[in-house]
N, C-alpha and C positions, 0 to 999 in steps of 0.2 A: 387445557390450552385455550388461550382466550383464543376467539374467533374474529376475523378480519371482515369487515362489513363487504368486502367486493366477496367475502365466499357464498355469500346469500344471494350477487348476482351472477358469479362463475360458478356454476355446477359442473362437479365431474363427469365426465361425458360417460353415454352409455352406449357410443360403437365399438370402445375398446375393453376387452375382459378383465384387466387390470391398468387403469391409467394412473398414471401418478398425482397423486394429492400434494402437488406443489405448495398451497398453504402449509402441510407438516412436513415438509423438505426443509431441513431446517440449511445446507447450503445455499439454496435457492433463496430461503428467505432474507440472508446473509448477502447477500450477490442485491434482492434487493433493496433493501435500508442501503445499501454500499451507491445502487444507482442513484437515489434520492440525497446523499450526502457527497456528491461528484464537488469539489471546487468550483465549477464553472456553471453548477446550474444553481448556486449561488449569487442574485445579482449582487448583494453588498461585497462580497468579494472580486465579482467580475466589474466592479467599480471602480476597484481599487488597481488594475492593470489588465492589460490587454493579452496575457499570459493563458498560454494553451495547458486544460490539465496535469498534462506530464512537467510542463515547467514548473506550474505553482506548485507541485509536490515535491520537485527537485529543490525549487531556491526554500522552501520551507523548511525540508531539511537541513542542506547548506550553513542557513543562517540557526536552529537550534544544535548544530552539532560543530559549528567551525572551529577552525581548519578539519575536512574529514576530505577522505579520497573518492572517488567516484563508485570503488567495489565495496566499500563501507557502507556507502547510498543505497546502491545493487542492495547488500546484503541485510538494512537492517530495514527498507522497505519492503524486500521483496520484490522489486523492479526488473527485469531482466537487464545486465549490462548494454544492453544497445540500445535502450530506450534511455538508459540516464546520460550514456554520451551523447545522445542528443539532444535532448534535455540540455545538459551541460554545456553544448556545441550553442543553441540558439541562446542561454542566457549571458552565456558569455559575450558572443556577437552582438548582442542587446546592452550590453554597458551594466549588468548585474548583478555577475561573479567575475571573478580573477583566480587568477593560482600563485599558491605560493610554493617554495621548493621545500622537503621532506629536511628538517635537520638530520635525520638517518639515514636517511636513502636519498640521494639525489635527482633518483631518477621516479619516484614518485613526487605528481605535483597533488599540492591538497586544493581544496577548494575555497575560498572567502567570498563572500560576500562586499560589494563594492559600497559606497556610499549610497547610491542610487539602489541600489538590491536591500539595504539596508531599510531604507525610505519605505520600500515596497513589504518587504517582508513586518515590519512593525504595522503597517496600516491592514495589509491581510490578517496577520495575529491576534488584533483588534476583533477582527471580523469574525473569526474563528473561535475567540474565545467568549464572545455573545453567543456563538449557534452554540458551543457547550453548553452554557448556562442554561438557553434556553428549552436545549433535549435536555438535560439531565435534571429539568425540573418532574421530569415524566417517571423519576427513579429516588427513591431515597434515599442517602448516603450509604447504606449497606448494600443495597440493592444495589448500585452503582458499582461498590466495591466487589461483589462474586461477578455482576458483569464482569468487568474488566477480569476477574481471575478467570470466568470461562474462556469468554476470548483467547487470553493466552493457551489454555489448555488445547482450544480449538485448530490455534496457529499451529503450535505445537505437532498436533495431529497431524495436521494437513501436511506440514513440511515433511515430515517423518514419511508418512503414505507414499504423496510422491517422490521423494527422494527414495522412495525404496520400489518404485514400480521404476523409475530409470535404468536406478540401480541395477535390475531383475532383466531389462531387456540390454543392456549392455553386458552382463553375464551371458548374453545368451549371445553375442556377438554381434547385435542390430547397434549402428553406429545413430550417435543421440545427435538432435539437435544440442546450439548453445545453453539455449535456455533448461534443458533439460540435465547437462553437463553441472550448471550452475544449481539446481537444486542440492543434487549429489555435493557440489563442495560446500554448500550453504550447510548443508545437513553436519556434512565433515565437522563444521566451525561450530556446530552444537555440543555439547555433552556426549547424544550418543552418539554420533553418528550412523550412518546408514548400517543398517541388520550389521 
């Protein structure tokens, strides 16, 4: 495992028996590349509008999936439902998305993209597919490619895991939060679903 030049100024502490080597966490390390690749601490992107992280991840989506439903958004980000109605509540109020009516179902609205969200989402896009170019200079085409397969593998896990420790405490009768609710049906809408 290559080594991280802060491990040479972070040593593992010696008041705990076993402390955790966060450098080989490989969640942890995950969580961080994930902080450093936030939308918003991005200025070429934070140029391009005044949109709070959870927005730019909503109209992003939005606009490479339109027309899509808000639980579609939930589900194929991983967002909790009530952070993408919010999401969806402030860009809508903002002049960026609109809804259209379900030809199947009337009482699902889908999501579009407005002119002005349109505007916005092409100039982010931009921005977004320079920071690719740029990280993915750090990988080479194959390299790049098992990345993206572990990721999936990774996601994979992870949804599985929790959805099956929800799972395990709603068998036992403990009443779930939303969000923990939503793994379980997230999981459902997979292959295998939960155990």
């Amino acid at each position: 495992m290559t080594e991280s030049p802060r491990q040479h100024v972070f040593r593992l502490t010696e008041r705990l028996s076993n402390p955790l080597d966060l450098y080989r966490h490989l969640p942890f390390r995950i969580a961080v590349v994930s902080n450093l690749l936030m939308l918003d601490r991005d200025l070429s992107i934070r140029s391009c509008s005044n949109l709070a992280p959870r927005e730019l991840r909503i109209l992003l989506n939005v606009g490479s999936y339109m027309p899509i439903t808000s639980a579609d958004i939930a589900y194929q980000t991983r967002i909790d439902s009530y952070t993408v109605s919010r999401a969806v509540s402030a860009l809508h109020k903002q002049g960026y998305l609109t809804f259209e009516e379900s030809l199947t179902n009337r009482r699902v609205k889908l999501l579009v993209l407005t002119e002005k969200g349109e505007k916005v989402y092409t100039k982010i896009g931009e921005q977004i597919d320079q920071r690719a170019t740029t990280l993915g200079e750090a990988l080479s085409t194959e390299e790049t490619a098992e990345f993206l397969r572990m990721l999936s593998l990774l996601e994979d896990r992870a949804e599985q895991w929790l959805a099956d420790q929800a799972y395990d405490r709603q068998q036992q009768g403990s009443s779930l939060p939303a969000d923990q609710k939503e793994l379980i049906r997230w999981r459902k809408k997979s292959t295998c679903g939960p155990r």
